[in-house]
KOLNUTOR-207211 format. One record per atom (N, C-alpha, C): atom name; residue number from 1; x, y, z. Coordinates in steps of 0.02 Angstrom, whole numbers, always signed. Example, Ala and Ser with C-alpha at 12.3 -4.5 7.8 and 13.67 -1.06 7.14 Angstrom:
! residues 2
['N'; 1; [+660; -284; +390]]
['CA'; 1; [+615; -225; +390]]
['C'; 1; [+660; -165; +390]]
['N'; 2; [+642; -112; +354]]
['CA'; 2; [+684; -53; +357]]
['C'; 2; [+645; +2; +394]]
END
This chain:
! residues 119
['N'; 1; [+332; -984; -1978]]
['CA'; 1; [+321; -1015; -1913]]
['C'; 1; [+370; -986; -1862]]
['N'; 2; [+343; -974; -1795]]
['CA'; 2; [+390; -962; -1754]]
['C'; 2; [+442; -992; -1715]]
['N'; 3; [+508; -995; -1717]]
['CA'; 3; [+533; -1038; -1681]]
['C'; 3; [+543; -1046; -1614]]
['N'; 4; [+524; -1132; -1580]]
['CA'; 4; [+476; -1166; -1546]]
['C'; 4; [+510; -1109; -1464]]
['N'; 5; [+589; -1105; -1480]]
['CA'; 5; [+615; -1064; -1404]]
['C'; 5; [+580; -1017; -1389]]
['N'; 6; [+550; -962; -1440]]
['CA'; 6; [+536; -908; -1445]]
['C'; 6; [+447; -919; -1422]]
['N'; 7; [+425; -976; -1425]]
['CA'; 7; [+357; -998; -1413]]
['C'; 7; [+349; -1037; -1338]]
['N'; 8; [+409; -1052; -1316]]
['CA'; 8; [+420; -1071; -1237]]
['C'; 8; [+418; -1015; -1212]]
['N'; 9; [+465; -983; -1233]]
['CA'; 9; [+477; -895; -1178]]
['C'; 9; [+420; -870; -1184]]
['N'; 10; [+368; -865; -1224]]
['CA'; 10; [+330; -815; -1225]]
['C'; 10; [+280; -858; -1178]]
['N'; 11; [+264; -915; -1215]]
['CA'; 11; [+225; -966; -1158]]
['C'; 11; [+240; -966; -1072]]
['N'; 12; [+301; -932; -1063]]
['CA'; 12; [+325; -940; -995]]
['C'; 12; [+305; -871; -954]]
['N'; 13; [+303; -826; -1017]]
['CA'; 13; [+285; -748; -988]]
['C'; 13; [+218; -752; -991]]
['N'; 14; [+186; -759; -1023]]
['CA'; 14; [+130; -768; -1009]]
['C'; 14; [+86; -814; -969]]
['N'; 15; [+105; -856; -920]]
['CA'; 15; [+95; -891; -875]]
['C'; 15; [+118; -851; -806]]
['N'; 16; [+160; -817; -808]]
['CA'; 16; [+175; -779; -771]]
['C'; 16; [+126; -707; -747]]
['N'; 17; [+123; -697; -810]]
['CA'; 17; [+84; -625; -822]]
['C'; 17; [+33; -673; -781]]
['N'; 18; [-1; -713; -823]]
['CA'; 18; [-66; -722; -795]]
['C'; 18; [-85; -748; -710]]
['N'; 19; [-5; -755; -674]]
['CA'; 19; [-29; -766; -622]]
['C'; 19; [+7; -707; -585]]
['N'; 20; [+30; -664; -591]]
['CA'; 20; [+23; -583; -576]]
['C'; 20; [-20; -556; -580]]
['N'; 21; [-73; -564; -636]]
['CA'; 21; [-142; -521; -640]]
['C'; 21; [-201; -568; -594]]
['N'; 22; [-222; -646; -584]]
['CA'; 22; [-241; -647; -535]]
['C'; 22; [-234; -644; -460]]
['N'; 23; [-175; -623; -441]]
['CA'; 23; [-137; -628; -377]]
['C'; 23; [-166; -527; -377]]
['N'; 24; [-149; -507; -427]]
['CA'; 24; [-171; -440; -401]]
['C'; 24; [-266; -411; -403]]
['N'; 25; [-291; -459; -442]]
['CA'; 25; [-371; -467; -421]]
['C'; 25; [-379; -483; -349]]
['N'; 26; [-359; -538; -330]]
['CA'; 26; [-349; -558; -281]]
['C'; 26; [-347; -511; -222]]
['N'; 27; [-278; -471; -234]]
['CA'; 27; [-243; -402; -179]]
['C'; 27; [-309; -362; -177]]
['N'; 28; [-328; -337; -224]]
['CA'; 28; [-384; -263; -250]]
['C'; 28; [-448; -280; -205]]
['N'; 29; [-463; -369; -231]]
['CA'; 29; [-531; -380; -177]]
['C'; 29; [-517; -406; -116]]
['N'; 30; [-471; -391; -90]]
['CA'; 30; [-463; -400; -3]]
['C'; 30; [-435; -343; +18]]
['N'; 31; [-404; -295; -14]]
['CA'; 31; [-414; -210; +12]]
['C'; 31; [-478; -197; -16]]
['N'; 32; [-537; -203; -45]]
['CA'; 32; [-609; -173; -55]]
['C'; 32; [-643; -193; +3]]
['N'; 33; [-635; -271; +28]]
['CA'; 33; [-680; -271; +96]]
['C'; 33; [-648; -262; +115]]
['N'; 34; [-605; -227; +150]]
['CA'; 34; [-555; -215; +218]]
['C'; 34; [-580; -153; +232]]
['N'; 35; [-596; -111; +139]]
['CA'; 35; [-607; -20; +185]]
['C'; 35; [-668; -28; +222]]
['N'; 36; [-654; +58; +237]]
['CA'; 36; [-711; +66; +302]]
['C'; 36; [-761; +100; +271]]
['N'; 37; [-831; +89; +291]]
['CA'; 37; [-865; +121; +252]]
['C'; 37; [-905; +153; +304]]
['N'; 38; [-971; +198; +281]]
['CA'; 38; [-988; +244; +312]]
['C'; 38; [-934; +308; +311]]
['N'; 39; [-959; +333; +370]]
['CA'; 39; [-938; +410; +382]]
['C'; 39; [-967; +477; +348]]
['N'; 40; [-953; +534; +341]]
['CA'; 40; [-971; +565; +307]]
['C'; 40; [-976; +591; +254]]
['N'; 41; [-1010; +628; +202]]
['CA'; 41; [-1023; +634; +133]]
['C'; 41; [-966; +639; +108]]
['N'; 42; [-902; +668; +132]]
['CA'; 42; [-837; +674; +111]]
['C'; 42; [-843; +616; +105]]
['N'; 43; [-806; +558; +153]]
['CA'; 43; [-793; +500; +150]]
['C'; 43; [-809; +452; +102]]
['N'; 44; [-884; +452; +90]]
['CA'; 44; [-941; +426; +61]]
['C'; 44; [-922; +445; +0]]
['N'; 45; [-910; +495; -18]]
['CA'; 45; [-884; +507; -76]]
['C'; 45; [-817; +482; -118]]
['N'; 46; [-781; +493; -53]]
['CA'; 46; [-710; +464; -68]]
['C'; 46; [-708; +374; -81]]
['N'; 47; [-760; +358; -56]]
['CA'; 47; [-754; +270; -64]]
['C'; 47; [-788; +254; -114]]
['N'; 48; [-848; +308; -134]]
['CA'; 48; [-878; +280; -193]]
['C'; 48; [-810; +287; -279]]
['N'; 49; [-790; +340; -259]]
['CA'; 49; [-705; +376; -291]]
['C'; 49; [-654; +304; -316]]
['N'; 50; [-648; +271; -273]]
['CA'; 50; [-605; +213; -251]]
['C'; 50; [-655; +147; -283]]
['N'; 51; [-692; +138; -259]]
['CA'; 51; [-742; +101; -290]]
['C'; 51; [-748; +94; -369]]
['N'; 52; [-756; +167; -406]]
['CA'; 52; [-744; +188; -461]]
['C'; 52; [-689; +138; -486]]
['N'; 53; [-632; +187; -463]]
['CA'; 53; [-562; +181; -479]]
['C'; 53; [-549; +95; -473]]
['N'; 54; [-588; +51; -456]]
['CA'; 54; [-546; -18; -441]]
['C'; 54; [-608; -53; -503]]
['N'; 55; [-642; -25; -496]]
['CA'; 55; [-705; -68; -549]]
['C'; 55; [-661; -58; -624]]
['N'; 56; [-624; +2; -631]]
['CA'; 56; [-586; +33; -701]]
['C'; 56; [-529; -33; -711]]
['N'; 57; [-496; -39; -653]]
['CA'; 57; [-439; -54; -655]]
['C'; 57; [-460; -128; -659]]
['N'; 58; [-517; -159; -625]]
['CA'; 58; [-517; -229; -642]]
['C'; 58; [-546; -251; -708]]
['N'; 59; [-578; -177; -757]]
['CA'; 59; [-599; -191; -803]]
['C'; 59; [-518; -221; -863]]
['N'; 60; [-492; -169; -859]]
['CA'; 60; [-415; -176; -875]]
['C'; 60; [-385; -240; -862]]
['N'; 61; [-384; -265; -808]]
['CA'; 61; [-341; -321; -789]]
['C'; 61; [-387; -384; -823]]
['N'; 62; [-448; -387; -825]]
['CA'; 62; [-467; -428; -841]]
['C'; 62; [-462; -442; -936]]
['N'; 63; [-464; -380; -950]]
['CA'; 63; [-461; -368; -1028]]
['C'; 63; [-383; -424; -1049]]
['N'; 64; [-359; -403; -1009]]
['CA'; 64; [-289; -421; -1020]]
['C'; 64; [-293; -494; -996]]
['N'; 65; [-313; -503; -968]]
['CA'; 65; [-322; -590; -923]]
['C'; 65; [-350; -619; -983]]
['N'; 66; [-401; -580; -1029]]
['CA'; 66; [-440; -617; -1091]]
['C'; 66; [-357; -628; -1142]]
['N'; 67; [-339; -582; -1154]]
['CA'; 67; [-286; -583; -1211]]
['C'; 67; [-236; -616; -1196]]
['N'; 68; [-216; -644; -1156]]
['CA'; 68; [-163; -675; -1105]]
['C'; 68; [-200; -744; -1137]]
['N'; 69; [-266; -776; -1105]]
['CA'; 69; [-276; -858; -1124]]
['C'; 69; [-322; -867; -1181]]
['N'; 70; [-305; -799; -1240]]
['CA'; 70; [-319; -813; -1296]]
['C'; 70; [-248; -838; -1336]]
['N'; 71; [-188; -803; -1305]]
['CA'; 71; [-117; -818; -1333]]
['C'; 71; [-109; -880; -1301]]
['N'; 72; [-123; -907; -1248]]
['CA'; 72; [-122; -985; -1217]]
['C'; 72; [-147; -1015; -1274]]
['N'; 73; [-202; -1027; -1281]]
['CA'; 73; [-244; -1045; -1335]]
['C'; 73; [-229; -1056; -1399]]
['N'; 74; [-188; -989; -1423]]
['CA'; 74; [-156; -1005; -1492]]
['C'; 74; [-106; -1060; -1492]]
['N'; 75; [-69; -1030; -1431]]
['CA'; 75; [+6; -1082; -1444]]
['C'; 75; [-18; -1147; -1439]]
['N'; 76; [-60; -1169; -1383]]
['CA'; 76; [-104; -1242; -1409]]
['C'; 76; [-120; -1284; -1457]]
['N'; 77; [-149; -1243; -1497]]
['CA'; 77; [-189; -1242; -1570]]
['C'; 77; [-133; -1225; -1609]]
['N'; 78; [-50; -1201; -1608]]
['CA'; 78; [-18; -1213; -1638]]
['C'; 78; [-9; -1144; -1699]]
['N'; 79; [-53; -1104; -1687]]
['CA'; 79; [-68; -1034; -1711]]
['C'; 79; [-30; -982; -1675]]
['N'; 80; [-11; -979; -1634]]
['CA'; 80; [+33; -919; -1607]]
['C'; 80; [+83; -900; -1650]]
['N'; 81; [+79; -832; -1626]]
['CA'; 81; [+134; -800; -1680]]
['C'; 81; [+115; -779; -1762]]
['N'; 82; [+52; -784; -1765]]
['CA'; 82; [+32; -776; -1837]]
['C'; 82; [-16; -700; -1833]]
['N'; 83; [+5; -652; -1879]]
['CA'; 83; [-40; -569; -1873]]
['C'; 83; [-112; -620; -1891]]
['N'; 84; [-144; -582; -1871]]
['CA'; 84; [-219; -580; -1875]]
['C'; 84; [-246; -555; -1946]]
['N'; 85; [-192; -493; -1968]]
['CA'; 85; [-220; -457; -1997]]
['C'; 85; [-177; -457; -2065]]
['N'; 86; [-119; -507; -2073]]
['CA'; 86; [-89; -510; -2123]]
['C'; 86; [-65; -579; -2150]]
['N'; 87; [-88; -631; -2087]]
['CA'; 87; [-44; -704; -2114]]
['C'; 87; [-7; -721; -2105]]
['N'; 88; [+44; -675; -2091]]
['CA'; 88; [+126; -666; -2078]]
['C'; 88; [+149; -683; -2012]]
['N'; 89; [+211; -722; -2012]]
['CA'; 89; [+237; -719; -1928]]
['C'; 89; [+207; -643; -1894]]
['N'; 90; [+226; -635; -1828]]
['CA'; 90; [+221; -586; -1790]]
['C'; 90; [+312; -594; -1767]]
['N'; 91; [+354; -535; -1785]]
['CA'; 91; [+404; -534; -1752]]
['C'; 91; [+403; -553; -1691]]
['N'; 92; [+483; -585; -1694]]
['CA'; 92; [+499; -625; -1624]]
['C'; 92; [+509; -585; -1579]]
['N'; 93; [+529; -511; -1575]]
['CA'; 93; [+558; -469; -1514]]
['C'; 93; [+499; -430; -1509]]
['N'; 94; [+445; -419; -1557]]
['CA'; 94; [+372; -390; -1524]]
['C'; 94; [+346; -463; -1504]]
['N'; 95; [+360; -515; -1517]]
['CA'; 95; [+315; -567; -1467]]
['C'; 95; [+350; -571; -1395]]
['N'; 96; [+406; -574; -1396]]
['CA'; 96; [+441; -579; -1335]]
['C'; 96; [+422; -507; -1299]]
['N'; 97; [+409; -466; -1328]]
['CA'; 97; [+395; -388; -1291]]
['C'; 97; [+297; -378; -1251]]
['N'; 98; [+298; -424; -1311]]
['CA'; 98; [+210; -414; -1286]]
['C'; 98; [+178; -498; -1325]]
['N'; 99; [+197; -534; -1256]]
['CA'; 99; [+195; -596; -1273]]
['C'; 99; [+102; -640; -1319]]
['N'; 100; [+70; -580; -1278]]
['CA'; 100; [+9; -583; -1305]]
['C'; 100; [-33; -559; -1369]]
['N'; 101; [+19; -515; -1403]]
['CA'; 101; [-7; -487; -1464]]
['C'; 101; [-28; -537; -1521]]
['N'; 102; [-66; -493; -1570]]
['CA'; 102; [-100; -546; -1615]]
['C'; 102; [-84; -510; -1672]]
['N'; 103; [-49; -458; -1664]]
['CA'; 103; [-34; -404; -1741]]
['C'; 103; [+55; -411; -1738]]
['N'; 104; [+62; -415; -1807]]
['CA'; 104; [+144; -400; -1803]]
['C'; 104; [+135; -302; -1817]]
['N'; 105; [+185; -291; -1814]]
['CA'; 105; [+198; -214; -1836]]
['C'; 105; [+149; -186; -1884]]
['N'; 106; [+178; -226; -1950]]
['CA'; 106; [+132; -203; -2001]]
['C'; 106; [+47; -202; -2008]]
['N'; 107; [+44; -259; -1971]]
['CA'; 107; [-26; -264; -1963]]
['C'; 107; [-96; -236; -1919]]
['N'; 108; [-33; -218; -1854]]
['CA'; 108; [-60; -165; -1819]]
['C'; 108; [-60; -86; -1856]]
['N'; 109; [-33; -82; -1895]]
['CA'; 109; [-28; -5; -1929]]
['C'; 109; [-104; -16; -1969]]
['N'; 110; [-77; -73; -2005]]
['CA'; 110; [-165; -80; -2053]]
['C'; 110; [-216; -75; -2021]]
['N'; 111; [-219; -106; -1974]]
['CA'; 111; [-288; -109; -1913]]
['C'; 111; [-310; -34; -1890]]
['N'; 112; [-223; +10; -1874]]
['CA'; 112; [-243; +85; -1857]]
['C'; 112; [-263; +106; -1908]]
['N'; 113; [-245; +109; -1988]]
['CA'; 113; [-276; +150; -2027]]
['C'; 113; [-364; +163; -2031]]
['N'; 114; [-382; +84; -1996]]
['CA'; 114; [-438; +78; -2063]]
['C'; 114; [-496; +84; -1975]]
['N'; 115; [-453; +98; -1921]]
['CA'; 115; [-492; +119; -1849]]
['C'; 115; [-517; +192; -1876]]
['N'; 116; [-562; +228; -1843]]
['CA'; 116; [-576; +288; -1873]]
['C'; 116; [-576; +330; -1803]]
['N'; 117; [-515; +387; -1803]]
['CA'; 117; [-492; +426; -1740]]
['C'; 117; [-555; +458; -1721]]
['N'; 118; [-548; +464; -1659]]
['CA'; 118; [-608; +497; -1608]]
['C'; 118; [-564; +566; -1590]]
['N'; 119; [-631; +618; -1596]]
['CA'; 119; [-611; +683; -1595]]
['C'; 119; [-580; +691; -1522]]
END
C-alpha cells in the first residue's frame, strides 16, 4: 500500500495538472477563433497547418486529461499506486514523478516486451 502523504502529493499534482491542461484547452480555443482566416493559398494553407497542429496537440492533452481522472479515480476507489501489470506498489518517486502512472518500473518493462516494435 502506498503511504497516505505520498497519495495527497500526488492527489495534489494531479489536480493541478488537471487544471493546467484545461486552462490550456481553454488558451488553444480562444487563439483558434481569434485567427484570421481567408487570404491566400499560402495563408490558407498555413491555417489549415495550425489547424492540423492544434487538433494533434488537443488530441495529446486530452489523452492525458483521460489518465489524470483515471488516477483521481483510483485514489478514490482506494487503488492508486498499484502496477496494473504486476500487483505490486508502483514506486513512490515514479508516482511522485508521474503522478498518473499505472505501471511501476518493472511492469512497464513487461508491458514493453510483450508491445511488438514498429519498423
Amino acid at each position: 500500500m502506498v503511504d497516505a502523504k505520498i497519495v495527497l502529493l500526488c492527489k495534489q499534482k494531479l489536480i493541478t495538472a488537471k487544471s493546467d491542461l484545461l486552462n490550456r484547452f481553454q488558451s488553444h480555443a480562444h487563439d483558434f477563433k481569434e485567427r484570421e482566416t481567408g487570404g491566400d493559398e499560402a495563408d490558407q494553407t498555413m491555417s489549415l497547418l495550425a489547424e492540423n497542429q492544434l487538433f494533434i496537440t488537443h488530441q495529446r492533452m486530452r489523452t492525458q486529461l483521460i489518465e489524470i481522472e483515471l488516477a483521481l479515480s483510483r485514489i478514490e476507489k482506494g487503488t492508486y499506486g498499484v502496477c496494473e501489470e504486476t500487483d505490486e506498489p508502483i514506486e513512490a518517486d515514479r508516482l511522485i514523478a508521474i503522478p498518473w502512472t499505472r505501471l511501476s518500473i518493472e511492469g512497464a518493462e513487461l508491458r514493453e516486451n510483450r508491445t511488438p516494435r514498429r519498423a
